[in-house]
Each structure stands twice: as structure tokens, then as C-alpha cells.
N, CA, C and O atoms as a CHARMM CRD file, in Angstrom:
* protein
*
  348
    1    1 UNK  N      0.82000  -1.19000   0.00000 PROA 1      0.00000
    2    1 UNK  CA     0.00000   0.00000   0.00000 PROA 1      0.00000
    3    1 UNK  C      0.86600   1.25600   0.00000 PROA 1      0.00000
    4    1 UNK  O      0.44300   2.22100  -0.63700 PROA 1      0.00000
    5    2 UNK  N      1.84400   1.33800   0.53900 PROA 2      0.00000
    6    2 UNK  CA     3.16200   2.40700   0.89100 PROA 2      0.00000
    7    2 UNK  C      3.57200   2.88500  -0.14300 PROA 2      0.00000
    8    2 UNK  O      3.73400   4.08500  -0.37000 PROA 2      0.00000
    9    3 UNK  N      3.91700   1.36500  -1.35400 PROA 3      0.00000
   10    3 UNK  CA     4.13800   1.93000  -2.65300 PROA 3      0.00000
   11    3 UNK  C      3.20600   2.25900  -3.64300 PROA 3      0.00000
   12    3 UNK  O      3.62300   2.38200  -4.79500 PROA 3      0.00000
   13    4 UNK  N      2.23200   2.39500  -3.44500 PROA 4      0.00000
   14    4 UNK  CA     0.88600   2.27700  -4.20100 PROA 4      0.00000
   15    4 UNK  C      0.83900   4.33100  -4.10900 PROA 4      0.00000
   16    4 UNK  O      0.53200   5.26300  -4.85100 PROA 4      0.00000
   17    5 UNK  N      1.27100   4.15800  -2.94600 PROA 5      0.00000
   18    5 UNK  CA     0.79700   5.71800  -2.51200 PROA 5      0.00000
   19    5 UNK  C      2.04400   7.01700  -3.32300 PROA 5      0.00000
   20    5 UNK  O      1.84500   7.96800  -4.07800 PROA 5      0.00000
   21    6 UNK  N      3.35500   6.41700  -2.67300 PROA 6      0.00000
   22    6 UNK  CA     4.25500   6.70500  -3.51400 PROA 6      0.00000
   23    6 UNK  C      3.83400   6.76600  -4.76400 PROA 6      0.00000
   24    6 UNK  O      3.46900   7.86700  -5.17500 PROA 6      0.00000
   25    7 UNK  N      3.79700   5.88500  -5.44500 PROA 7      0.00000
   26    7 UNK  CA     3.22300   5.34200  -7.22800 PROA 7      0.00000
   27    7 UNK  C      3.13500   7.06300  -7.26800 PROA 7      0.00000
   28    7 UNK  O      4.06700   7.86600  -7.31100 PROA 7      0.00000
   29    8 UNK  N      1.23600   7.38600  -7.22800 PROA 8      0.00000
   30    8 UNK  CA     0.62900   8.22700  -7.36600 PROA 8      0.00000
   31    8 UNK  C      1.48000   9.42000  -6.96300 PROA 8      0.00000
   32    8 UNK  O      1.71300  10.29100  -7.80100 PROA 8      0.00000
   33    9 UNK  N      1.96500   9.51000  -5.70500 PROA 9      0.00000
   34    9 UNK  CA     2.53500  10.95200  -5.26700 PROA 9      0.00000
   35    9 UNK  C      3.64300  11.39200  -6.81300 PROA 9      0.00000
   36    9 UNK  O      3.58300  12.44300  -7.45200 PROA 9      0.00000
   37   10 UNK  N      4.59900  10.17700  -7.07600 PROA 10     0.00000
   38   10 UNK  CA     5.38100  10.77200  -8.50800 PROA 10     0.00000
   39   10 UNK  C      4.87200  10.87200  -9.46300 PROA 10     0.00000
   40   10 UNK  O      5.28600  11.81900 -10.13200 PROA 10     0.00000
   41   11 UNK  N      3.78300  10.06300 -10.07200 PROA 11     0.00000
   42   11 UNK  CA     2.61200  10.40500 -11.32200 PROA 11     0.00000
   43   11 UNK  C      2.04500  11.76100 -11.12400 PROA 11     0.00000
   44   11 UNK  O      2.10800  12.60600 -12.01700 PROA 11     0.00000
   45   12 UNK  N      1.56500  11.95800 -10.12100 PROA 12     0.00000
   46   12 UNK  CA     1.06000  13.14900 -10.01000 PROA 12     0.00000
   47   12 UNK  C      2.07500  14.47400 -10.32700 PROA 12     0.00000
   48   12 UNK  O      1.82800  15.40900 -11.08900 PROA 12     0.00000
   49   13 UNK  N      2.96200  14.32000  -9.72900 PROA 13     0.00000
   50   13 UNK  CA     4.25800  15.46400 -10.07000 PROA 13     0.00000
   51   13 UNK  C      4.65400  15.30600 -11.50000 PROA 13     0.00000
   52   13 UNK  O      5.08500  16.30300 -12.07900 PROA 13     0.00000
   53   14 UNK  N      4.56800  14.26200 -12.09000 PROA 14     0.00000
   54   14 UNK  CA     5.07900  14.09700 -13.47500 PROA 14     0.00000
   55   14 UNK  C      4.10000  14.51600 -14.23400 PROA 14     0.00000
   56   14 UNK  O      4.43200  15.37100 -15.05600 PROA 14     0.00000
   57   15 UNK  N      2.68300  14.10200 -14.23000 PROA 15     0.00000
   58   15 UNK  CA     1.74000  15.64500 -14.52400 PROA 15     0.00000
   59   15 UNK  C      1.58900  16.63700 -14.47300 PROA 15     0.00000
   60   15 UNK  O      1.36500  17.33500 -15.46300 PROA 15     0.00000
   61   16 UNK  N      1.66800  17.10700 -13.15100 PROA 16     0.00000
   62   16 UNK  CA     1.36800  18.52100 -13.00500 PROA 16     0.00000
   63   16 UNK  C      2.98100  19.07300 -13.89600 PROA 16     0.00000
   64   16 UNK  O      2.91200  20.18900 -14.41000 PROA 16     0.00000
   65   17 UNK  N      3.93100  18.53300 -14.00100 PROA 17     0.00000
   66   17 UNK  CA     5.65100  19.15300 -14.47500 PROA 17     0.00000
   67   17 UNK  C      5.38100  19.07600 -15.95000 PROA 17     0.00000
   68   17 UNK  O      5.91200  19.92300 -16.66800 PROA 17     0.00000
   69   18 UNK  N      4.55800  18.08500 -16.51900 PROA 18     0.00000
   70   18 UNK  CA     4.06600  17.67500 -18.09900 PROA 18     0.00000
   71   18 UNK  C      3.46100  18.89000 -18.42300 PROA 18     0.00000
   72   18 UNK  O      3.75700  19.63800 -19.35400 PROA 18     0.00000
   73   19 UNK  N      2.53700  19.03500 -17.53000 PROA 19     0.00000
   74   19 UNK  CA     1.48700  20.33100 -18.11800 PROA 19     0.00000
   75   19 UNK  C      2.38800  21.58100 -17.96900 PROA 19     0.00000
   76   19 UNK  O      1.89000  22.65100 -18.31700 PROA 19     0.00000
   77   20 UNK  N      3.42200  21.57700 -17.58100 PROA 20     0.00000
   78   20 UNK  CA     4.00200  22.78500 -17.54200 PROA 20     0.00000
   79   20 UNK  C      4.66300  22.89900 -18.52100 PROA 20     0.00000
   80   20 UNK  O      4.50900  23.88000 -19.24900 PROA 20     0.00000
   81   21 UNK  N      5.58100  21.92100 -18.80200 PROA 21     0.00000
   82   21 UNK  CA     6.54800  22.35300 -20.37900 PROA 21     0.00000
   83   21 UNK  C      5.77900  21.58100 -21.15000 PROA 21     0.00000
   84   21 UNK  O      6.50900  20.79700 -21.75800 PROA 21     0.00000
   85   22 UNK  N      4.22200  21.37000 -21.51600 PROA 22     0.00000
   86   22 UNK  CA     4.12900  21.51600 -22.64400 PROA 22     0.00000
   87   22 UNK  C      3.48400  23.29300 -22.75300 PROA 22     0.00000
   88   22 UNK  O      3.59600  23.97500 -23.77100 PROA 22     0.00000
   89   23 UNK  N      2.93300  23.69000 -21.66900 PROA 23     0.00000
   90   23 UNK  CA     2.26300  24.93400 -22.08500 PROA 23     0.00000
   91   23 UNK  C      3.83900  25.80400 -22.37300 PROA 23     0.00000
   92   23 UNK  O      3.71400  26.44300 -23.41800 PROA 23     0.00000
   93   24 UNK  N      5.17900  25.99400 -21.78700 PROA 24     0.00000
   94   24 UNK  CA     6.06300  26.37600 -22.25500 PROA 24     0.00000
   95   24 UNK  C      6.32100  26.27200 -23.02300 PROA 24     0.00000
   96   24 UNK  O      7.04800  27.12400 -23.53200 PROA 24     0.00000
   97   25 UNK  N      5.92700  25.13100 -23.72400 PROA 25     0.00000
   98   25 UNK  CA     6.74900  24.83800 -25.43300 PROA 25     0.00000
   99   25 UNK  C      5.69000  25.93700 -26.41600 PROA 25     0.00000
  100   25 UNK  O      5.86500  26.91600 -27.14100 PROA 25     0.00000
  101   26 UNK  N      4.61600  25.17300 -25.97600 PROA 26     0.00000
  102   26 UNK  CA     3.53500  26.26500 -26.63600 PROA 26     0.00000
  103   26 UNK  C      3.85900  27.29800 -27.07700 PROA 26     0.00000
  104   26 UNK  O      3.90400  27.62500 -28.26200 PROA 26     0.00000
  105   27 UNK  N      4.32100  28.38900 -25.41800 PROA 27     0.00000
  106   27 UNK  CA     4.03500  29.93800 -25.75400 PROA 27     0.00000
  107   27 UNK  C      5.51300  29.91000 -27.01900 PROA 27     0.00000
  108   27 UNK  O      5.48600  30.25400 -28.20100 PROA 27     0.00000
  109   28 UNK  N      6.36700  29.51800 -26.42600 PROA 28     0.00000
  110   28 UNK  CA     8.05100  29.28400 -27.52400 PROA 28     0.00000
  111   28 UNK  C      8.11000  28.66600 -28.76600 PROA 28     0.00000
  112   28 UNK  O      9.19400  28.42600 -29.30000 PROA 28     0.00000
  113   29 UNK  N      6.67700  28.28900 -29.45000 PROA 29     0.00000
  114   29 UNK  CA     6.57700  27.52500 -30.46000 PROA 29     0.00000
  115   29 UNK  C      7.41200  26.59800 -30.76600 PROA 29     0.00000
  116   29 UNK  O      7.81600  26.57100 -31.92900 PROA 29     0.00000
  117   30 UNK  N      7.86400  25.65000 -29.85800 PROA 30     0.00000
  118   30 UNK  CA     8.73700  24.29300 -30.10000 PROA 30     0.00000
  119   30 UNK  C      7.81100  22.95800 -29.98400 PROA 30     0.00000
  120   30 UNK  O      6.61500  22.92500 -29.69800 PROA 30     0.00000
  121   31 UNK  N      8.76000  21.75800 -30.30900 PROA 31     0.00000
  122   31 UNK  CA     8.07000  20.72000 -29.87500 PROA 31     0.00000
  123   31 UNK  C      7.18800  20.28700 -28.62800 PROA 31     0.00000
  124   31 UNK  O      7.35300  20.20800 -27.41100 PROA 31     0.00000
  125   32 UNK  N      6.15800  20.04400 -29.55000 PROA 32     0.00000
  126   32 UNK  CA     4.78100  19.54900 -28.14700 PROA 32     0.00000
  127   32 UNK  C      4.62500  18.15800 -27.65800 PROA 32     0.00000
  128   32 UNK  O      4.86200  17.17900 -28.36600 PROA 32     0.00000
  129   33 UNK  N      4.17300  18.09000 -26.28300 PROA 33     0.00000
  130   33 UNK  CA     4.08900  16.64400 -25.99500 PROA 33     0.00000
  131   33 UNK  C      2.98300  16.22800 -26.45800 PROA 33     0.00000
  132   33 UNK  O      2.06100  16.73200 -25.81600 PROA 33     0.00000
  133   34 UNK  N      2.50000  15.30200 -27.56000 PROA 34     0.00000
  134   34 UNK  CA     1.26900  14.70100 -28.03700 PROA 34     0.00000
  135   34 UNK  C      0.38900  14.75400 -26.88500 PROA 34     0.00000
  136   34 UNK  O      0.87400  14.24200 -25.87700 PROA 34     0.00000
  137   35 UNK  N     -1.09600  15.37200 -26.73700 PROA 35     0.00000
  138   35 UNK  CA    -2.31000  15.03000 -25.89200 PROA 35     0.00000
  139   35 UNK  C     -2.28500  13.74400 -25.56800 PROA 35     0.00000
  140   35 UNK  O     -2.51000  13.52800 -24.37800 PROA 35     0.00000
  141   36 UNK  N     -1.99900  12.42200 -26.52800 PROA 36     0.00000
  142   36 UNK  CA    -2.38900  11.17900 -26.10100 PROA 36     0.00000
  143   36 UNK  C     -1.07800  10.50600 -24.85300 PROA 36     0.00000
  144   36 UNK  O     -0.93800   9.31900 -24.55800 PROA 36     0.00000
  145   37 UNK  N     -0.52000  11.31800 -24.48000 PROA 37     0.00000
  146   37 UNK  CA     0.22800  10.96000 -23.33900 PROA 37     0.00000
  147   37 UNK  C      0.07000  11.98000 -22.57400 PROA 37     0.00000
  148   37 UNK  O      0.27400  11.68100 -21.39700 PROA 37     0.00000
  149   38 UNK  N     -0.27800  13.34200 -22.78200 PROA 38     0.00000
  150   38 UNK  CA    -0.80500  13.96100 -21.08600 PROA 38     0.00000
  151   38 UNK  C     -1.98200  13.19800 -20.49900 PROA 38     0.00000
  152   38 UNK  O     -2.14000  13.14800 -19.27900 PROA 38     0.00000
  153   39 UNK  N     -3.06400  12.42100 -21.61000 PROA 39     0.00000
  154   39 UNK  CA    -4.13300  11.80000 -20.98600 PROA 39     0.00000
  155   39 UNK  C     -3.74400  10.32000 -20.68000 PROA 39     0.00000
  156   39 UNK  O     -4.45800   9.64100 -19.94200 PROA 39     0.00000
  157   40 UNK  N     -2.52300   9.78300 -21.29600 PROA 40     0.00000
  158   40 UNK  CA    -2.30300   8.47400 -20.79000 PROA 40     0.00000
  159   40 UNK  C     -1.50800   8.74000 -19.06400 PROA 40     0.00000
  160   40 UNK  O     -2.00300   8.13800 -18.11100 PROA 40     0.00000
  161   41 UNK  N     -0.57000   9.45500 -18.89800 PROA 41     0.00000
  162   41 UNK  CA    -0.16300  10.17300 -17.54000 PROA 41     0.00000
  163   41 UNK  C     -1.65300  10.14500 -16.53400 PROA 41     0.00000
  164   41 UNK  O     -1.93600   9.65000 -15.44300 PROA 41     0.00000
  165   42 UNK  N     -2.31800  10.88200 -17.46300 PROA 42     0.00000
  166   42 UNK  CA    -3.61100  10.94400 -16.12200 PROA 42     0.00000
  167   42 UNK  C     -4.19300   9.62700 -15.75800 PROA 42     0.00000
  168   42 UNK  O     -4.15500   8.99200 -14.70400 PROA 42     0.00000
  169   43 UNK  N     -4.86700   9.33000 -17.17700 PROA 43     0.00000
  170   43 UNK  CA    -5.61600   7.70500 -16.77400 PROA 43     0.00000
  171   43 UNK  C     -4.37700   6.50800 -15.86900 PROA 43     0.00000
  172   43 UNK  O     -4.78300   5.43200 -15.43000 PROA 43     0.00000
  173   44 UNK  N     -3.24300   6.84700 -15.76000 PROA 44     0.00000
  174   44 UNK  CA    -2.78200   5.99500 -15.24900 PROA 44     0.00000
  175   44 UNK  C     -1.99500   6.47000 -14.09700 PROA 44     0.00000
  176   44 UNK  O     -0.87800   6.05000 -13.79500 PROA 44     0.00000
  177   45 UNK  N     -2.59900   7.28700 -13.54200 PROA 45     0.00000
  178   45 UNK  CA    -2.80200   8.02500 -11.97700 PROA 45     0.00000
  179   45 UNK  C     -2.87100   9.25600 -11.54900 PROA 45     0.00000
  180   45 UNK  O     -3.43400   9.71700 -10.55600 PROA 45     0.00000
  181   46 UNK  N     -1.93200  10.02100 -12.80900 PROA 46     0.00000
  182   46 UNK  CA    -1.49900  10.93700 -12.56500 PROA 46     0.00000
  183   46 UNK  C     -3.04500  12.48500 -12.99200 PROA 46     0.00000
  184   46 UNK  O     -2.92200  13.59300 -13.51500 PROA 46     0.00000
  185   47 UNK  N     -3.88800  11.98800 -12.61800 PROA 47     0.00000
  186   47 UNK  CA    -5.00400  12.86800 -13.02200 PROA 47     0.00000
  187   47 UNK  C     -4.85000  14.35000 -12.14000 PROA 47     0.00000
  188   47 UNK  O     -5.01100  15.47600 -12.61000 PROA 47     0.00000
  189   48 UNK  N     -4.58400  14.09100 -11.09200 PROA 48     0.00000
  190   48 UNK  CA    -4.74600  15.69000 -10.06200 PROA 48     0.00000
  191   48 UNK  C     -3.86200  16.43000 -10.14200 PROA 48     0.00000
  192   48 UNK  O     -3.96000  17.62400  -9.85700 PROA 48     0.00000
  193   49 UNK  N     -2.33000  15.60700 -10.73500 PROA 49     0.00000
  194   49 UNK  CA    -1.56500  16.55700 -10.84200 PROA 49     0.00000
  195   49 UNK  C     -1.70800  17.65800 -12.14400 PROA 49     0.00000
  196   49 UNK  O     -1.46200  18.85600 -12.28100 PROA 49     0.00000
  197   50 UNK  N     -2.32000  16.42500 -13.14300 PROA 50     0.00000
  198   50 UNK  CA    -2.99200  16.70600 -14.14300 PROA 50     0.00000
  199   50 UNK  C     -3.18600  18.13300 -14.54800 PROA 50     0.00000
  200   50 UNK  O     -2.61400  19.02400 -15.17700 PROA 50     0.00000
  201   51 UNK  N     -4.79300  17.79000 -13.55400 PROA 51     0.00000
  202   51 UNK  CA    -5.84500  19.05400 -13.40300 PROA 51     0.00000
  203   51 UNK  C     -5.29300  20.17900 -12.64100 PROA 51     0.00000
  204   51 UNK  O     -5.62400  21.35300 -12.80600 PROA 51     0.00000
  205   52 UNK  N     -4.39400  19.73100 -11.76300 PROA 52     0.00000
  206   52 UNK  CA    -3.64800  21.01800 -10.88300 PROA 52     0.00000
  207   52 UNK  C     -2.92100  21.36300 -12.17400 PROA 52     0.00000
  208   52 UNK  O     -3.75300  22.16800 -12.59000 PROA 52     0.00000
  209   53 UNK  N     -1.94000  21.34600 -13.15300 PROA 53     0.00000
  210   53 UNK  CA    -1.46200  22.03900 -14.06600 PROA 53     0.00000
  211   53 UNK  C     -2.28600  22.11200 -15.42800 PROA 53     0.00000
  212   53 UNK  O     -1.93800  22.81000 -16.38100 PROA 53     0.00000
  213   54 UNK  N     -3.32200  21.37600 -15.40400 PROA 54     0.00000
  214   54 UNK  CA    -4.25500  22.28600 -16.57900 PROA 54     0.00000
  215   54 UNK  C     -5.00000  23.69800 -16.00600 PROA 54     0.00000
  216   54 UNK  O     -5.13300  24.69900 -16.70900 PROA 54     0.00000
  217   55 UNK  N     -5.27900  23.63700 -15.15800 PROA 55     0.00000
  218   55 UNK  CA    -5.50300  25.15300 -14.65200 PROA 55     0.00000
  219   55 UNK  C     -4.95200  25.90700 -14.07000 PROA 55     0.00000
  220   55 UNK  O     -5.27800  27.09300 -14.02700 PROA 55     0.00000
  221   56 UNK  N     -3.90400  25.37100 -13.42900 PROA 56     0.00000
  222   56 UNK  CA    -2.39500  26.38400 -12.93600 PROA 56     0.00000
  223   56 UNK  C     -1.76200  27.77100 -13.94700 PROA 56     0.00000
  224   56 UNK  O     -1.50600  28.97300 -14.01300 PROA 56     0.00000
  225   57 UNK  N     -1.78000  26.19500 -14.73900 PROA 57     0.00000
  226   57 UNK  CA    -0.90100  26.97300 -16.06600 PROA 57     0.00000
  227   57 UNK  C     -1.74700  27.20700 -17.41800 PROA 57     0.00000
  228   57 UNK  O     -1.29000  27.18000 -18.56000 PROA 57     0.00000
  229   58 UNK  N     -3.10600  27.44900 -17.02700 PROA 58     0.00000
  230   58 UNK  CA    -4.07700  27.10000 -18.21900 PROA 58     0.00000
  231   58 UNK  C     -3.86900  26.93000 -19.25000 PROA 58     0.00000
  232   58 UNK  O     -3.88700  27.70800 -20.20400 PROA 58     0.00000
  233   59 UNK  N     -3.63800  25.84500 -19.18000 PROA 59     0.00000
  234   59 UNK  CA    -3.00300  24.95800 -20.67300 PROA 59     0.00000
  235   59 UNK  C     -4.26200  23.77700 -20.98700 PROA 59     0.00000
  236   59 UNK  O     -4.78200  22.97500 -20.21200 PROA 59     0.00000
  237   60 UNK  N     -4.43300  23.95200 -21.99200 PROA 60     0.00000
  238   60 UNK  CA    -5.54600  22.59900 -22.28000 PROA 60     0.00000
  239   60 UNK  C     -6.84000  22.84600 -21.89900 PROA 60     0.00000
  240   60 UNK  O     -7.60900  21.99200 -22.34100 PROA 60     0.00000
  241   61 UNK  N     -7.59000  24.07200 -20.95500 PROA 61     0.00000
  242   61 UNK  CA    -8.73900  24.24000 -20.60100 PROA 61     0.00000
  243   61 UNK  C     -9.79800  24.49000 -21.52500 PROA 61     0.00000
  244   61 UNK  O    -10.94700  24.22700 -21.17100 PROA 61     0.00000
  245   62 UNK  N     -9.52900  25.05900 -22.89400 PROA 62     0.00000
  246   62 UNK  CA   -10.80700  25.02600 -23.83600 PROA 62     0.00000
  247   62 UNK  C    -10.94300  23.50300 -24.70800 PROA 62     0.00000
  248   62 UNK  O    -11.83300  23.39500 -25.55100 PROA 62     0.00000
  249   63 UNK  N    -10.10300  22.48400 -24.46400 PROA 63     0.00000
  250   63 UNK  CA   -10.24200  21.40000 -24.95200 PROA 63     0.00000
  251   63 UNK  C    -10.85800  20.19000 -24.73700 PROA 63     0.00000
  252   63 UNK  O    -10.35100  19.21300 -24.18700 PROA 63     0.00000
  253   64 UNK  N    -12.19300  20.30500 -25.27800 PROA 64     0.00000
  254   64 UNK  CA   -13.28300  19.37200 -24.94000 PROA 64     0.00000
  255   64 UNK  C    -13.02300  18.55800 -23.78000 PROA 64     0.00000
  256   64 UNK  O    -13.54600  18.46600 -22.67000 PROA 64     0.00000
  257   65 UNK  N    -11.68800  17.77500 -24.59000 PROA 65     0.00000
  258   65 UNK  CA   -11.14000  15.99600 -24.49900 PROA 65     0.00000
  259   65 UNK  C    -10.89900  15.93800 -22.83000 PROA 65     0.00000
  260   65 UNK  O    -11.12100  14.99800 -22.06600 PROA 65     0.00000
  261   66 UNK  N    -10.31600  17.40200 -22.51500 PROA 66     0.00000
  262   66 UNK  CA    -9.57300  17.40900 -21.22500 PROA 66     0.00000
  263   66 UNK  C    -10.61200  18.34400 -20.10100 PROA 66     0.00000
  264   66 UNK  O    -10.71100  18.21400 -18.88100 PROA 66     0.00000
  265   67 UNK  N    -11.17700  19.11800 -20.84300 PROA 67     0.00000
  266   67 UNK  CA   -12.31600  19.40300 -19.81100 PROA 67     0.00000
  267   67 UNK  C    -13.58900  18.23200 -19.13200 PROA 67     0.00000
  268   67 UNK  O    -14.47800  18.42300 -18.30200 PROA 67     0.00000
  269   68 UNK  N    -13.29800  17.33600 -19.69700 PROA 68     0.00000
  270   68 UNK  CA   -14.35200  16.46700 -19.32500 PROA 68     0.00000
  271   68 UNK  C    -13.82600  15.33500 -19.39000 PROA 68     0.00000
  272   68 UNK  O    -14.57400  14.48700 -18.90200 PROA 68     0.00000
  273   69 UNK  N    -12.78800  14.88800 -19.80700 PROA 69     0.00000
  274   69 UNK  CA   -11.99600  13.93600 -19.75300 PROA 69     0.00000
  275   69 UNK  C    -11.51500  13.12500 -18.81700 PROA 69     0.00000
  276   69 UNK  O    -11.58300  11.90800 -18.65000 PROA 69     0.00000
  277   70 UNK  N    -10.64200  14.65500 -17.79700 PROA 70     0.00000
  278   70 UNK  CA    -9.78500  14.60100 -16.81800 PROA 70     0.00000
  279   70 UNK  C    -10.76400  14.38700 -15.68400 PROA 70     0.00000
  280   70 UNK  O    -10.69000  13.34600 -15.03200 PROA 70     0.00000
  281   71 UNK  N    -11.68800  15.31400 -15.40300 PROA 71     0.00000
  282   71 UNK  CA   -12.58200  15.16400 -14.44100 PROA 71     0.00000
  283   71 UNK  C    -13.11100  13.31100 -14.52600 PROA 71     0.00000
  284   71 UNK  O    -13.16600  12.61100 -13.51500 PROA 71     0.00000
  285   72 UNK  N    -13.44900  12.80000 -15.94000 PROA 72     0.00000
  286   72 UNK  CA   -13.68500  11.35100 -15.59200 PROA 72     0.00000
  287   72 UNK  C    -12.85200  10.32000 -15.53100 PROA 72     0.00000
  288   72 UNK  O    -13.09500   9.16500 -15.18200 PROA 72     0.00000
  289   73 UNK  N    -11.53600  10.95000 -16.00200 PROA 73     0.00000
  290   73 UNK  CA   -10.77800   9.99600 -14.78800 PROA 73     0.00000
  291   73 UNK  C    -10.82800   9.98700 -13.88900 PROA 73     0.00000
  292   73 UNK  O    -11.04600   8.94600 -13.26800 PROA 73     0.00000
  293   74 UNK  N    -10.63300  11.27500 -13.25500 PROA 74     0.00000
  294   74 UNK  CA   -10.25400  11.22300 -11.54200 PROA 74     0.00000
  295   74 UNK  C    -11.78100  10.39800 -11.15800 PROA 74     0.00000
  296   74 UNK  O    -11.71700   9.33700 -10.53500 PROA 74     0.00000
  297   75 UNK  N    -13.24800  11.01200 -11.60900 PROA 75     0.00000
  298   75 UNK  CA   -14.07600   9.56700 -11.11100 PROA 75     0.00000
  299   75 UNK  C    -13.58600   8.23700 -10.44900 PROA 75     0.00000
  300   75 UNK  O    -13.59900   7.75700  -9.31500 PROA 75     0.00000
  301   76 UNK  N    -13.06800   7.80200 -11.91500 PROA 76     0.00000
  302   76 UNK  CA   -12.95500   6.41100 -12.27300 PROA 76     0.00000
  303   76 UNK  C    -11.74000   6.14400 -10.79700 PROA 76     0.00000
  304   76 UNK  O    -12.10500   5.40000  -9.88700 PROA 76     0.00000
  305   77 UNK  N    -10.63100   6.68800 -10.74700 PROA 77     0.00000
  306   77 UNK  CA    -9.79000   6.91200  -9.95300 PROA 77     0.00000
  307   77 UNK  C    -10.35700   6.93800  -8.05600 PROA 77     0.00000
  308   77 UNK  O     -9.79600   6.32700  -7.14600 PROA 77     0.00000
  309   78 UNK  N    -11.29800   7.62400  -7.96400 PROA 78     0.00000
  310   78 UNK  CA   -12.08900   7.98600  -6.60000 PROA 78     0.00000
  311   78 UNK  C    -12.70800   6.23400  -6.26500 PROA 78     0.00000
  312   78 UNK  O    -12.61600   5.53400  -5.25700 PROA 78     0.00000
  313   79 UNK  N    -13.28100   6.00900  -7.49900 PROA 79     0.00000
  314   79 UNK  CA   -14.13000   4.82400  -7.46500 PROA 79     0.00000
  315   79 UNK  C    -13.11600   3.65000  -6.90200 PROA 79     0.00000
  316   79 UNK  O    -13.32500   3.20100  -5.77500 PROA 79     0.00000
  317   80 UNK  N    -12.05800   3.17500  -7.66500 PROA 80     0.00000
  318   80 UNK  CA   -11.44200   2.89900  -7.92600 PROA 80     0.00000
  319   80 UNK  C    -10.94300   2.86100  -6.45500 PROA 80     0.00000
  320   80 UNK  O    -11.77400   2.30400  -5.73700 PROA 80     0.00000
  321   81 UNK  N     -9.94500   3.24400  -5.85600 PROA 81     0.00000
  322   81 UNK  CA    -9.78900   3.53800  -4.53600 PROA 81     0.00000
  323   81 UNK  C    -10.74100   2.96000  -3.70500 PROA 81     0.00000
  324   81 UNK  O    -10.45600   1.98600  -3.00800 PROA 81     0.00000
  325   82 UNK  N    -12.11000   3.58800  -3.71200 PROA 82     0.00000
  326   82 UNK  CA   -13.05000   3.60000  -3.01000 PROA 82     0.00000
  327   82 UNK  C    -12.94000   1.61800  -2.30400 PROA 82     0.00000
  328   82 UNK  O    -12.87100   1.02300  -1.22900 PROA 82     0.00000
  329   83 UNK  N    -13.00300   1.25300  -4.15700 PROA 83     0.00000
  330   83 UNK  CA   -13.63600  -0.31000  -3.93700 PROA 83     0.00000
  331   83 UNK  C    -12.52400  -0.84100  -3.27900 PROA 83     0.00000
  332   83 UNK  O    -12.73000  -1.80900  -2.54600 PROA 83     0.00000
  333   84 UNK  N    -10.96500  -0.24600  -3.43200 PROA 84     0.00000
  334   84 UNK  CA    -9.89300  -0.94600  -2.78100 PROA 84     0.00000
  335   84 UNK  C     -9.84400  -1.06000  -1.22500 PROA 84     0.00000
  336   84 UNK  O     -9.53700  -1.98200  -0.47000 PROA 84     0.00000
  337   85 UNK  N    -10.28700   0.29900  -1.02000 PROA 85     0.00000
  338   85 UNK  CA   -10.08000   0.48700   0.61600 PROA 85     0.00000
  339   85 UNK  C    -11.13400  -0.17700   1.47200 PROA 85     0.00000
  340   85 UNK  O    -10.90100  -0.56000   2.61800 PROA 85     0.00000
  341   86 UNK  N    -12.86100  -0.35700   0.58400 PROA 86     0.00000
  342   86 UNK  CA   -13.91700  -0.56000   1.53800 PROA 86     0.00000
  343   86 UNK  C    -14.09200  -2.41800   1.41900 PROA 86     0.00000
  344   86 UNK  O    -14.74100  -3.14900   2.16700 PROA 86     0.00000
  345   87 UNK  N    -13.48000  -2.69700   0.52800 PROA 87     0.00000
  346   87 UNK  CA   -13.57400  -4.40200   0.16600 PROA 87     0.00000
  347   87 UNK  C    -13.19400  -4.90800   1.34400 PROA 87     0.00000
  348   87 UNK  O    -13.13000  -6.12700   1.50000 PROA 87     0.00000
């Protein structure tokens, strides 16, 4: 469980640090990190750090995929948890 928690605590930082240099690359017009790995990062834990740097650094907020996206991961994620801890 110790590492489970860990897991998440570095996914999460590796999101929220993702959403930052890609919105940097952005404003500098350089290479971008493809969407289909800021959302694979989230679905595979890293969702809050996610959402903490999609609106930190408002990067990604008019984009359908991630306005409604991110929020249903973290669901799936809450749930997810939920069934681990109450089983």
C-alpha cells in the first residue's frame, strides 16, 4: 500500500511538471508533448496533478477531451480507490 501511494505521489508530479513544459513549449513555439500521453499520464494516476497544471498553467482548458476527460478519470480513480479500501 506504501508503494501504491508513492506510485501516485510521482505520477502526479510528473503531470502537473508535463502540463508545464508543454504549455512552455507552446508559448516558444517548439516541440509539443502529443495530448495522447498527457491523458495516458492521467488515466494511469497521474489525473490531479494533471488538473492542478491544466488550470495552474491554463493549458488545455478550452479542450473538450480534457475538460471532461480529466474530471472522468479522476471519477474512475475515486471509485477505484473507493472499492480498494472498503472491500
Amino acid at each position: 500500500m506504501k508503494l501504491f501511494i508513492v506510485y501516485l505521489i510521482v505520477i502526479n508530479i510528473v503531470g502537473f511538471v508535463v502540463f508545464g513544459k508543454d504549455k512552455s513549449a507552446a508559448r516558444k513555439h517548439r516541440w509539443r508533448i502529443p495530448e495522447h500521453i498527457l491523458m495516458f499520464i492521467a488515466a494511469f494516476g497521474g489525473v490531479l496533478g494533471c488538473l492542478a497544471g491544466m488550470y495552474l498553467f491554463r493549458h488545455k482548458t478550452l479542450h473538450v477531451k480534457f475538460r471532461i476527460g480529466l474530471p472522468l478519470i479522476l471519477i474512475c480513480w475515486i471509485a477505484l480507490i473507493l472499492f480498494i479500501l472498503l472491500r
